[in-house]
N, C-alpha and C positions, 0 to 999 in steps of 0.2 A: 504494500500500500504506500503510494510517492506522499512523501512529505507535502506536498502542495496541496493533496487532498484530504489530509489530517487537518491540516489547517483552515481548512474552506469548511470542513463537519457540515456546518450551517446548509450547503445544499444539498438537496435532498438524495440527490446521486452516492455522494462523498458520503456523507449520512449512515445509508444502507449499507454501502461497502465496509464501513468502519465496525458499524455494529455485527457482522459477518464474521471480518477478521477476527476482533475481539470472541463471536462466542466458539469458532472453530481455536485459539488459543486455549481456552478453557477445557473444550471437549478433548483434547489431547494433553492435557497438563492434570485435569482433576479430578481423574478418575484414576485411585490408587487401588492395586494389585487386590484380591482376597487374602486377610488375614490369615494365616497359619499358626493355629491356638496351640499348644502345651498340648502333647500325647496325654488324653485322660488316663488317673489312677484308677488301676484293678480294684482296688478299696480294700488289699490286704495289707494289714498291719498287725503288730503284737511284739515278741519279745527282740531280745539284739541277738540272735543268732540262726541269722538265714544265711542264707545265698550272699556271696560278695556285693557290697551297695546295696543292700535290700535290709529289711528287719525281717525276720523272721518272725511266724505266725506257727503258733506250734500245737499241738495235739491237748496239751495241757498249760499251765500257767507257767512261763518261763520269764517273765519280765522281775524285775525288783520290787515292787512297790504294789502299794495294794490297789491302785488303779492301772498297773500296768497289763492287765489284762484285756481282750478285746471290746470296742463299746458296742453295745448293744443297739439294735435299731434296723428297719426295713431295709432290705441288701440295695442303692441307688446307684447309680453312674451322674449324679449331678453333681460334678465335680466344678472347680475353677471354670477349667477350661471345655468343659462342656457346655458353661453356660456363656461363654464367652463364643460360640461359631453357632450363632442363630440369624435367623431371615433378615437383622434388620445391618447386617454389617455395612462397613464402613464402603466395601464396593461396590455391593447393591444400590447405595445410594449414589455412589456417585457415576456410575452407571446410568442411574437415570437422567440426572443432571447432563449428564454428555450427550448421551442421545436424544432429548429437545433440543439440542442445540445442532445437534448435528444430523436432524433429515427425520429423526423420531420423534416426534412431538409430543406422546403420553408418556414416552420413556420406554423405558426395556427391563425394568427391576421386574422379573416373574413370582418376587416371593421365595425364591429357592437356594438356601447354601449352597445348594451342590452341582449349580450353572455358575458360570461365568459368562453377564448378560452385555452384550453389544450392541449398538448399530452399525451398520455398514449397508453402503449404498442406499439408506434410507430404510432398513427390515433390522427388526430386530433378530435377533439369533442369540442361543439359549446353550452352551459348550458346555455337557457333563465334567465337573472335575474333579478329584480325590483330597478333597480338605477331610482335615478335622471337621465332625461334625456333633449333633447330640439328637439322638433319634425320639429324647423326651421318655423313652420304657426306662424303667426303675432296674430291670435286672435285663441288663444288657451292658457290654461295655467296649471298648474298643471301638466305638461309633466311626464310621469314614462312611465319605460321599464316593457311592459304584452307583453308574447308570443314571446320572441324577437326582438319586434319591439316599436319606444317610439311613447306611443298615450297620446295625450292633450285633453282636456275638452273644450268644445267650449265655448270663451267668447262673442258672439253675436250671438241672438237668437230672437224668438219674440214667446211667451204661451197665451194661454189662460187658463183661468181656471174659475171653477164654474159648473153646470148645470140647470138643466132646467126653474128655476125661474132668477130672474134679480140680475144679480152679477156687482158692480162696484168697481172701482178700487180710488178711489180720492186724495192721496197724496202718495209719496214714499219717503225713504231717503235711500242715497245707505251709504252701509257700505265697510271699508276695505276693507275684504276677498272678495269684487267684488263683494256680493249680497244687498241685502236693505231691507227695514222693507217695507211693503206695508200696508193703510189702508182703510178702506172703506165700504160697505154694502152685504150680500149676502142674497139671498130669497130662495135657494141650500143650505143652511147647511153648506156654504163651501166645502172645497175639499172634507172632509170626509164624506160629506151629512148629517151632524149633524142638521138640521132644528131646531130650537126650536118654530115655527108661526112667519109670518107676516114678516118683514125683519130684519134682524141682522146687528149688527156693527163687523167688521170685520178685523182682525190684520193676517198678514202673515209674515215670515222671508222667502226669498227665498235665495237661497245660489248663487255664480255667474254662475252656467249652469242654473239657474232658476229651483231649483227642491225646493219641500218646506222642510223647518225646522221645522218649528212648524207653527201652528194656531193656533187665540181664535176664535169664534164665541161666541159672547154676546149678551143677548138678552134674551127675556120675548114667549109671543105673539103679544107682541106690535110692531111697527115700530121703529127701533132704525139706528142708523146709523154714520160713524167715516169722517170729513171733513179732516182730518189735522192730521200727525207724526213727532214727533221731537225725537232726539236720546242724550243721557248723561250720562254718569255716570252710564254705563252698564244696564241704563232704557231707555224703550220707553215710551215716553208721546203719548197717542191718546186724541182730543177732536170730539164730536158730537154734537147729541144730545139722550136723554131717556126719554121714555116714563113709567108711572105706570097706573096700575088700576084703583087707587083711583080716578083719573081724566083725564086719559090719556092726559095731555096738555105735548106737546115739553118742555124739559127744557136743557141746556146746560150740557154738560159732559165731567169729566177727568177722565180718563182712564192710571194707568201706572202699566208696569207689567216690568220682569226684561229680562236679554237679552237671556236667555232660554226659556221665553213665560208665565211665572210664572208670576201670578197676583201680585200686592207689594198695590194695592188700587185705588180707587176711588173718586171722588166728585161730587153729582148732585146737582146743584145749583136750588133754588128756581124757580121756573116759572115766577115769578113777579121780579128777579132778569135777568136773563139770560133765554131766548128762546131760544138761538141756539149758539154754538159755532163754527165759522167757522177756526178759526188756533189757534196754538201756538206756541212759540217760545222760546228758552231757549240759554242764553248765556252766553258764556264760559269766556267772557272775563268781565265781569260786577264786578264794584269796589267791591259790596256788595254781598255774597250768596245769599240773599233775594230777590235782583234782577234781578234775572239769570230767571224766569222762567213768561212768563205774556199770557195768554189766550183771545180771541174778538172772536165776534161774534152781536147778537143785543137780544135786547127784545122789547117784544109786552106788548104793555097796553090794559088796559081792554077796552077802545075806538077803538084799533086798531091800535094806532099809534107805529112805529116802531122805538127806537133809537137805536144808538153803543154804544156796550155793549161791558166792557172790565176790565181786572181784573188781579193784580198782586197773584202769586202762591207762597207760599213757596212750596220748591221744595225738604224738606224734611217728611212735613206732605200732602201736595199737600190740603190744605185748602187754600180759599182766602184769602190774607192779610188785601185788598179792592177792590172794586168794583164801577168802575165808566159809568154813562153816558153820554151820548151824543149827540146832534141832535137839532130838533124843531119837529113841526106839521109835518103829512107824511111820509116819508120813509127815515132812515138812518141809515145805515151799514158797521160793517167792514167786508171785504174780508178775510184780510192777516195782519199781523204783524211781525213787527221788536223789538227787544232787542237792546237799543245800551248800551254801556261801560257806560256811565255816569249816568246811571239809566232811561234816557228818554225811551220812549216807540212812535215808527211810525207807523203807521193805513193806510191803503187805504181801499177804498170799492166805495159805490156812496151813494149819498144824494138827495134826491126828496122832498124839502119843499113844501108842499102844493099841494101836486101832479104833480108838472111839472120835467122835468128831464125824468131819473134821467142824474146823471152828478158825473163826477170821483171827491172821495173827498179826498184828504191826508193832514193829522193833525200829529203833534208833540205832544204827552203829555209831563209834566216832572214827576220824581220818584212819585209823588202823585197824577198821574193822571187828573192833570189840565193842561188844553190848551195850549200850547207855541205859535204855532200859526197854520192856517189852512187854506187852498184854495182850490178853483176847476176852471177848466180850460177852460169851452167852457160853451157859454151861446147858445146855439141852437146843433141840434140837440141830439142825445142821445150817452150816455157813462158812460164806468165802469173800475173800478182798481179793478182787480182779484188777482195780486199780487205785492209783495215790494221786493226790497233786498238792502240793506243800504251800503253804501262807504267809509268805513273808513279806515282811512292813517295806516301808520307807526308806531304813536304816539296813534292810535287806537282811534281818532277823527271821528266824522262822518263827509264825505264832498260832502255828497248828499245822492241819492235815485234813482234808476230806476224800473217806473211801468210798468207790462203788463195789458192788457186789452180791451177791443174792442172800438170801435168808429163808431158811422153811423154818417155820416152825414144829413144834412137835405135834406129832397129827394132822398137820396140811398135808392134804396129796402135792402140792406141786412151790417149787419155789418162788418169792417177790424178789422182784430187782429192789434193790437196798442200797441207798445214801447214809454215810453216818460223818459227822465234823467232831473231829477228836482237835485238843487243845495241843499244845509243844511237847507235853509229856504222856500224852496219850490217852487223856481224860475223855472219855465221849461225852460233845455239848448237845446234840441231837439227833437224832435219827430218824429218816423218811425210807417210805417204801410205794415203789406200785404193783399193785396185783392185778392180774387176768385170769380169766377165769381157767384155761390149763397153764397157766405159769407163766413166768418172768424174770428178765435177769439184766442187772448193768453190766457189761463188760470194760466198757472205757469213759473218764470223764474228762472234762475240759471245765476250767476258773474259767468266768468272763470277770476279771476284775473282782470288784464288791456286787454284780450286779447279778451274781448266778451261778450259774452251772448247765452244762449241757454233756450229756451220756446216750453212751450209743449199747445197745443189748440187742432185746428179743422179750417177744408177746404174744401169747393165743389164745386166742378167745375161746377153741378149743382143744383137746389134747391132744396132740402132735401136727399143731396146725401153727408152728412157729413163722412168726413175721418178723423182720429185722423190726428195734425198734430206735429213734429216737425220742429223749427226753431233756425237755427244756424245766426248771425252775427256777426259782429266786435264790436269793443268800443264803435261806432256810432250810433249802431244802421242797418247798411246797412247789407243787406242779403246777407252772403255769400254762404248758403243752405237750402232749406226746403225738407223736407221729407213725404209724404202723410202716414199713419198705419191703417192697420188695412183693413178687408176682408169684413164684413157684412156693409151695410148701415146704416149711425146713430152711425159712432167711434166717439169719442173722444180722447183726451189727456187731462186729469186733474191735471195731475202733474209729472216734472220733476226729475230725479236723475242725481248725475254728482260722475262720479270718472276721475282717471287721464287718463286711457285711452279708457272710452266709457262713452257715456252718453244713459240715459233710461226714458223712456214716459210708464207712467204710467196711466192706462182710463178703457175703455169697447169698444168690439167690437159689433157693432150692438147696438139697442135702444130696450128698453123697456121690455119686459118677456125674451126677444130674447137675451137680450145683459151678455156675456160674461165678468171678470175678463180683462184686455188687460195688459201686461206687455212686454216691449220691453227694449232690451240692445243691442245699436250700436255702432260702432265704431263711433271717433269722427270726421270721415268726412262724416258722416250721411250714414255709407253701414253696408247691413247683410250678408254681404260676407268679406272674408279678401283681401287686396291688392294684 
């Protein structure tokens, strides 16, 4: 445009021309790019020992403090940054702005994140593109714009997996990004039908739509098989037990590989040392490296008799540091284990001296694996502690204990899944139960903080018509929800995962050659469906 006709404006010619220049200036200067919002959070959070750069979210309460537990509330994806790539962005509008000026006269804004809106040669046109977006569903996450419209990844589901041999599920730990290590036995080979004979110990990483990451399948022709997963230090620890040739007896087993599914090594413990390992536990907060990592389970004597059998790990060689027992004549085992801060070590399982029982037993070690002290609770009828999760303050003290595990009474045909909250020295402050009408059982629990507890078992309305089960309460103990899972007769739930906003039950569906992998991720007002 000649200076001479800037000048002159005033005729009507010069005029037009000017106001042209000026809004074709505009229409190519003020229309800025689609923002690109912050990748939304999965919404797992909880203790400090996940995955590298992550927090770790763990099966039970592993944070310090008495609110370090998961918060409680409907599983959402309304994150920051999910609320930030909605319809009214800053390109949409200037979009429209451009195209009035530039041959679109109503504009070109369609209302849609997931176009990048134009004119050109005076039409609008509408360019599908892959932003960040937020699809507005509560249990979804990972929102992006495919085909012009934002689709999310469902965060509650419930899979099965395995086939035609007996696939089970026994411990989970959920991770950050909303999936969890799963571990446990398959007689299928796993997903990939890798069989090697006889049944396998079994490791999975599912991701949070539940599709797999990786698997081990380990294993001989022998029977082997994985009770217990704990997460650290960008390692999984699995314990079992393994079998060899030379004399095929049970012997306890550590298993840790890295957080891409890579082996890092192994421990099989003598037979005459350890039989069977059924958990471990590693924690983040313990004064000493060396005592962050400690494995139970029991061993069998050449007589028969059964003690708790338990053993501190270095958690760099994954060698025992020591190895201790414990028990009398008869039967006695640990279930589950705690790590606390001070280097003590907490046990449950059951104890059956002399054959009577059995009966819940939970003991205090200290850093050396000797006794602090030890009780059980009920002298008649039968009972078992299947799991622990320890209470520690602020100060990162322990100031109790709450077990799951079943309870019959004397003269009940069938057993109640049993909550009990014992104090630091083992005092029981209260005890909950739920019954069905052919039985029930807790097998795993998870702290949410002060604000509860959630367990994962088994319930049937009638006798031999077991359903996985989860169980939601309060601080108390009182049930604020249960949940029945699982399709074939003969589910289980053997072990819980918690992130911040869904919890998941981990089992088999169905019993026996029949039964299924069982993995499940709910919202945490116990639905597979969103609000």
């Amino acid at each position: 445009l000649s200076r001479r006709c800037v000048a002159a404006a005033r005729t009507p010619a010069c005029a037009l021309a000017l106001a042209a220049w000026v809004s074709l200036s505009l229409a190519g200067c003020g229309a800025d790019p689609k923002p690109t919002p912050t990748t939304q959070d999965s919404g797992a959070t909880g203790g400090d020992i996940g995955f590298a750069g992550q927090d770790g979210a763990a099966r039970g309460d592993t944070g310090a403090g008495p609110d370090s537990g998961v918060a409680d509330g409907d599983a959402s994806d309304s994150s920051a940054s999910d609320s930030s790539a909605n319809d009214s962005s800053a390109s949409e509008v200037g979009a429209t702005d451009a195209a009035a000026g530039g041959g679109c006269p109503n504009g070109c804004d369609d209302g849609n994140a997931c176009t990048d809106d134009a004119c050109v040669a005076g039409q609008c046109t509408h360019t599908p593109n892959t932003q960040i977006c937020d699809d507005g569903k509560p249990c979804t996450a990972g929102d992006s714009c495919s085909g012009g419209a934002c689709v999310g990844k469902p965060t509650v589901w419930l899979k099965t997996y395995g086939g035609s041999g007996e696939d089970v599920g026994r411990a989970g730990y959920g991770l950050p990004d909303g999936g969890l290590v799963v571990a446990g036995h398959t007689a299928s080979g796993g997903v990939a039908g890798k069989a090697k004979g006889g049944r396998d110990a079994w490791l999975l990483r599912l991701d949070a739509q539940g599709e797999v990451v990786w698997e081990q399948v380990l294993g001989n022709d022998l029977d082997q098989t994985a009770y217990d997963v704990a997460v650290w230090d960008n390692k999984v620890a699995a314990v079992g037990t393994w079998r060899e040739h030379s004399d095929k007896q049970a012997r306890g087993w550590l298993h840790i590989a890295d957080d891409q599914g890579k082996a890092l090594g192994s421990h099989v413990f003598k037979a005459s040392e350890v039989t069977e390992l059924h958990a471990v536990a590693v924690s983040a907060a313990a004064k000493k490296p060396t005592q962050r990592m400690v494995v139970a389970g029991y061993t069998e004597s050449s007589a028969g008799d059964i003690a708790l059998a338990v053993a501190r790990v270095d958690p760099q060689t994954y060698k025992p540091l020591w190895i201790k027992s414990h028990g009398t004549t008869g039967f006695d085992a640990a279930w589950d284990v705690a790590a606390l801060y001070n280097g003590n070590i907490a046990l449950v399982g059951d104890t059956a001296p002399g054959g009577s029982g059995p009966h819940v037993w939970l003991l205090e070690l200290d850093e050396t694996g000797a006794v602090v002290w030890q009780r059980t609770y009920f002298s008649d009828g039968e009972d078992t502690g299947w799991a622990i999760v320890s209470h520690p303050d602020s100060a990162k003290q322990n100031q109790g204990y709450t077990v799951a595990g079943t309870r019959r009474k004397p003269g009940a045909a069938h057993t109640a899944a049993w909550l009990m909250r014992a104090d630091a020295a083992g005092k029981d402050q209260w005890q909950e139960s739920v019954i069905a009408p052919g039985g029930a059982a807790a097998y795993s629990i998870a702290r949410l903080g002060n604000s509860g507890y959630v367990a994962a078992g088994r319930s049937a309305q009638t006798k031999n018509a077991d359903q996985a089960l989860l169980w939601r309460t309060d601080s108390v103990g009182a049930t604020l929800w249960s949940m029945p899972v699982g399709v074939a007769s003969g589910s289980v739930g053997h072990g819980v995962a918690v992130w911040k906003q869904a919890y998941g039950l981990i089992g088999q569906d169905g019993a026996g050659k029949a039964a299924n992998l069982l993995v499940m991720r709910a919202t945490t007002s116990g639905k597979l469906t969103c609000p």
